[in-house]
C-alpha positions as CSV (number, residue, x, y, z in Angstrom):
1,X,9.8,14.2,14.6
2,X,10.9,11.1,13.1
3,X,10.6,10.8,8.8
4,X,8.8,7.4,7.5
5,X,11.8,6.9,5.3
6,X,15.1,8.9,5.7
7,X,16.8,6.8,2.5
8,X,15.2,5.6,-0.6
9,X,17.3,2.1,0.0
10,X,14.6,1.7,3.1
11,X,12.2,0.7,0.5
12,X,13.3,-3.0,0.7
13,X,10.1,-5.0,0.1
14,X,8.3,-5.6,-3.0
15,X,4.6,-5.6,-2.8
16,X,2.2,-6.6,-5.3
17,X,-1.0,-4.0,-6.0
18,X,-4.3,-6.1,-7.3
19,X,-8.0,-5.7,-8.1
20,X,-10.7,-8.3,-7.7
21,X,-12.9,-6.2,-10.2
22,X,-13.9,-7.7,-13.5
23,X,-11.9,-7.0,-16.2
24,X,-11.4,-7.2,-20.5
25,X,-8.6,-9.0,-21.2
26,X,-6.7,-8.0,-24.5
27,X,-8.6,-10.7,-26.2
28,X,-12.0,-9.1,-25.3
29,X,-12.7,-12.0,-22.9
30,X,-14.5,-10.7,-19.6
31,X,-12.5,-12.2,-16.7
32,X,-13.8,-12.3,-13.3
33,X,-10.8,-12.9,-11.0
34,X,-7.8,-11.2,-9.9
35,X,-5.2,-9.2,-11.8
36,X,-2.0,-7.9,-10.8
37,X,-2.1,-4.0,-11.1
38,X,1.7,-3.2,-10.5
39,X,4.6,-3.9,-8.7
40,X,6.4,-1.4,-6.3
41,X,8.7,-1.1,-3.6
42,X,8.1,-0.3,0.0
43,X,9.5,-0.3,3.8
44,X,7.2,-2.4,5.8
45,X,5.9,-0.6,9.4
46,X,4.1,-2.7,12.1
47,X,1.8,-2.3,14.5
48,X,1.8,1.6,15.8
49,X,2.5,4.2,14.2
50,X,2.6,6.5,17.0
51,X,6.3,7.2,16.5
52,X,6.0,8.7,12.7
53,X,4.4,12.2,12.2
54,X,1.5,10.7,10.2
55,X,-2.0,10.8,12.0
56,X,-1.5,11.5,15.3
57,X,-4.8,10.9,17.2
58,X,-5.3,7.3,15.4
59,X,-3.8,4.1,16.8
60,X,-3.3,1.7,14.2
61,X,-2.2,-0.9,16.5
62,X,-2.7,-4.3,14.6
63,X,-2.3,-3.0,11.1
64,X,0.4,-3.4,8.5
65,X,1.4,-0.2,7.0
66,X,3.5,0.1,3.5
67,X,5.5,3.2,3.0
68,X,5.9,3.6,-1.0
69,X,6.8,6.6,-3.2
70,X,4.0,8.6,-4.0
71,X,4.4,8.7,-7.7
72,X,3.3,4.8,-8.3
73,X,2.1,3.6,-12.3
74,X,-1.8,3.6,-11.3
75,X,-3.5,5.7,-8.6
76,X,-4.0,3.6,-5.3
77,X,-7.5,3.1,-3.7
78,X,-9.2,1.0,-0.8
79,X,-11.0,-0.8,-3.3
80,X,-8.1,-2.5,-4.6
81,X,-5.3,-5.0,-2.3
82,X,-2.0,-5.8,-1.6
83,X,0.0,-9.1,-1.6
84,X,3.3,-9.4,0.4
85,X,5.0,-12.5,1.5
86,X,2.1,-15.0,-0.4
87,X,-0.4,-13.0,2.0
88,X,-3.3,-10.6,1.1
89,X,-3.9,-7.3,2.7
90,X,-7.2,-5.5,2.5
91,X,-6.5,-1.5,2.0
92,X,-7.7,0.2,5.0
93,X,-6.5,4.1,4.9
94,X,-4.0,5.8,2.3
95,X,-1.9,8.5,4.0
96,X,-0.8,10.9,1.2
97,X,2.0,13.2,1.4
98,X,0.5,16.3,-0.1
99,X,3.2,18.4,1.2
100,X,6.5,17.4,-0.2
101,X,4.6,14.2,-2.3
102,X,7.9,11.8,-1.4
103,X,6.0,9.0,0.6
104,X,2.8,7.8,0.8
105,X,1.6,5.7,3.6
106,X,-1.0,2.3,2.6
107,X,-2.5,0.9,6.5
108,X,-3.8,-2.2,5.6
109,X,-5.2,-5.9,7.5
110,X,-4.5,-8.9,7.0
111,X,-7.3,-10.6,4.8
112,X,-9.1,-13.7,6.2
């Protein structure tokens, strides 16, 4: 079995975590665009998965996955996105490490 991330210096990609839901802004202005939740780093996996110990009767061939810490600032949901590299990424699955809570894993698409 092979681990998602062996080192913590994997993690060598920042990715951006947003939310197209309205929001207040501090100025009690309702704003109906984009926000920036938080920032965190990742290690970047392509394609299949079907190496990793994850979800092993899925093929997630054509998906980006984002390996991240799973203690992040906000809690992480499908109904929010991901920018890498000026692209978007819809949130498809969240793979939680419930065992030993080290690595989460985010499969997402690219947005058209």
């Amino acid at each position: 079995m092979k681990q998602l991330v062996s080192d913590p210096s994997e993690l060598n990609e920042v990715i951006k975590f947003y939310s197209e839901e309205p929001y207040i802004t501090d100025d009690g202005v309702m704003v109906d665009s984009e926000r920036i939740l938080f920032t965190t780093w990742t290690k970047v996996l392509s394609d299949l998965l079907k190496d990793y110990k994850i979800d092993a009767g899925n093929m997630m061939s054509g998906k980006t996955s984002f390996v991240i810490r799973h203690d992040q600032p906000k809690k992480i949901d499908t109904s929010m996105g991901i920018y890498w590299k000026n692209d978007k990424y819809t949130i498809e699955n969240i793979l939680k490490d419930n065992s030993y809570k080290q690595y989460d894993t985010v499969v997402c698409s690219l947005k058209s």
